[in-house]
N, C-alpha and C positions, 0 to 999 in steps of 0.2 A: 519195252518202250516201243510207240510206235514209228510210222516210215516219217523219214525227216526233211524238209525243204525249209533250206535256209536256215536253217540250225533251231528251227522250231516243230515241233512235232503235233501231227495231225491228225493226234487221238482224240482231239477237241470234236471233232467232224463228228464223232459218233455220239456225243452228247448232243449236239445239235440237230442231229438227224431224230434222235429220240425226242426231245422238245416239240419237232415238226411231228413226230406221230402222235404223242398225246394230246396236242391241242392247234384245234385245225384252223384258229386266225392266225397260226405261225408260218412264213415261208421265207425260203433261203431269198440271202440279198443275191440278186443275179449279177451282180455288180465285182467282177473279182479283181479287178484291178486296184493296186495299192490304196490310189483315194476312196475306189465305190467301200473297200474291206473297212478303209478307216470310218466310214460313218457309222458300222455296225453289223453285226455277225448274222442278226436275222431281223426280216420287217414283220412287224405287228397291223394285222387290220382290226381297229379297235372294234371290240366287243361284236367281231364277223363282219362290217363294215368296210370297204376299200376305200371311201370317201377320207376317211382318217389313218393315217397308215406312220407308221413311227418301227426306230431302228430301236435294237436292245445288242445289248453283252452278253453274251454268252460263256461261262467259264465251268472248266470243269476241274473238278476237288480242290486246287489252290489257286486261289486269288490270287494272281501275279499280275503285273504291270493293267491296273485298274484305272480309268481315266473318268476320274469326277467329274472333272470339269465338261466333257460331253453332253452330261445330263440325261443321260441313259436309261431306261432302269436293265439291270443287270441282275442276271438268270443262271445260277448253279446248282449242275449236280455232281454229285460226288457217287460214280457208282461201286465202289467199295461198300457203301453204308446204304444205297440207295436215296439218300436224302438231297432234298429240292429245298433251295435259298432262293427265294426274292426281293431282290434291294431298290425300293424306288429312288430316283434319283436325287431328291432332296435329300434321303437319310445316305447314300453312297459319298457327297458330298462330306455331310458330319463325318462320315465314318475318317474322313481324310485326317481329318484335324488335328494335329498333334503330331504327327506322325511324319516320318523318314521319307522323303521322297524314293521313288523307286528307278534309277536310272536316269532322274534328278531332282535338282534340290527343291523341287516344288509339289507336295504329296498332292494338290490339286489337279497336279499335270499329269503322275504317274504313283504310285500304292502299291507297295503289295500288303494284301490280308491274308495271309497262309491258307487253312482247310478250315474252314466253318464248321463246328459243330453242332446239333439241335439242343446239343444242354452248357455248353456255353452261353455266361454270361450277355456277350457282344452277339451274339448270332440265333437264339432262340426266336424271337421272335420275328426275323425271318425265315424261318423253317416253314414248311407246307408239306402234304402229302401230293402225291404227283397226280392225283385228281382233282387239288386245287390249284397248282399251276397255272394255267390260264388264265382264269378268274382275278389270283394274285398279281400278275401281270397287268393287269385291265387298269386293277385299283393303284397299282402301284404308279403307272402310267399319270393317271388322274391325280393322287398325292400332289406329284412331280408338278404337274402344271395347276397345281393351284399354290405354289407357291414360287410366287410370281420374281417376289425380290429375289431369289434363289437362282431362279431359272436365268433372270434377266444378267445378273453378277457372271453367273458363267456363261454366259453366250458375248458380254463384254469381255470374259478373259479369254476366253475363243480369239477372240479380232485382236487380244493384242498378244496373242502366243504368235499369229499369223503376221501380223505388221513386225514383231521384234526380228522373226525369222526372214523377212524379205529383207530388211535395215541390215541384219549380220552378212545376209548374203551379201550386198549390194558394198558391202564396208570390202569385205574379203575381196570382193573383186577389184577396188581400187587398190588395194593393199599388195594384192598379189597377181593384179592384172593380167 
């Protein structure tokens, strides 16, 4: 296991750091404080472009605590197998559905999807070879924003994840002054 800060382990870093060497519109969010981390693990300059620039997920071998509703697209590998998943954010969404919230009761808010396999049912066709990464990204990116009702739903569940958490706060504080 690797070194641990906060009881989360940051062998992620080296999946990430691989992602930034195979494909070069990828770079770290320089943003490391809790909110810059929460918007996303690394920035995308669409298709080499700075003009369009978008955050993505990064996981490595098991899909723990996956945040649909971000609208992300979201990037793993798993290097046991060597295998690269690309989930655009409209099908990251689906993939929620049905499903156990992860640390709560809302799988919109929070997922987990174990280790993707390339001959699984559910994960095949996100699989890629790691020279189409990039690429996968681009379109996956694209998918995401063109669908629009999708995109627009989670960006209204965004504002009221944020307005419900101001309201408890602000309860709690009359409550317990």
């Amino acid at each position: 296991m690797g070194e641990k800060i906060m009881g989360i382990t940051k062998d992620g870093d080296k999946v990430e750091q691989k992602l930034e060497d195979i494909a070069r519109s990828i770079e770290d969010n320089p943003d490391k404080s809790g909110a810059g981390k929460a918007k996303g693990d690394k920035i995308v300059n669409h298709r080499n472009n700075k003009a369009t620039q978008y955050y993505i997920e990064v996981k490595k071998k098991t899909w723990n605590q996956c945040r649909p509703y971000k609208y992300l697209v979201n990037v793993g590998h798993n290097p046991d197998t060597g295998d690269w998943f690309v989930v655009p954010p409209d099908e990251m969404v689906m993939l929620s559905i049905g499903k156990k919230g992860q640390h709560a009761r809302d799988s919109l808010e929070c997922a987990g999807h174990n280790v993707p396999t390339k001959n699984s049912k559910k994960w095949k066709k996100y699989w890629c070879a790691e020279s189409e990464v990039e690429k996968k990204i681009w379109e996956a990116y694209e998918q995401g924003e063109r669908n629009k009702k999708l995109k627009e739903y989670c960006d209204d569940y965004k504002k009221k994840l944020k307005e419900r958490a101001e309201q408890t706060q602000a309860e709690l504080q009359l409550l317990c002054g």
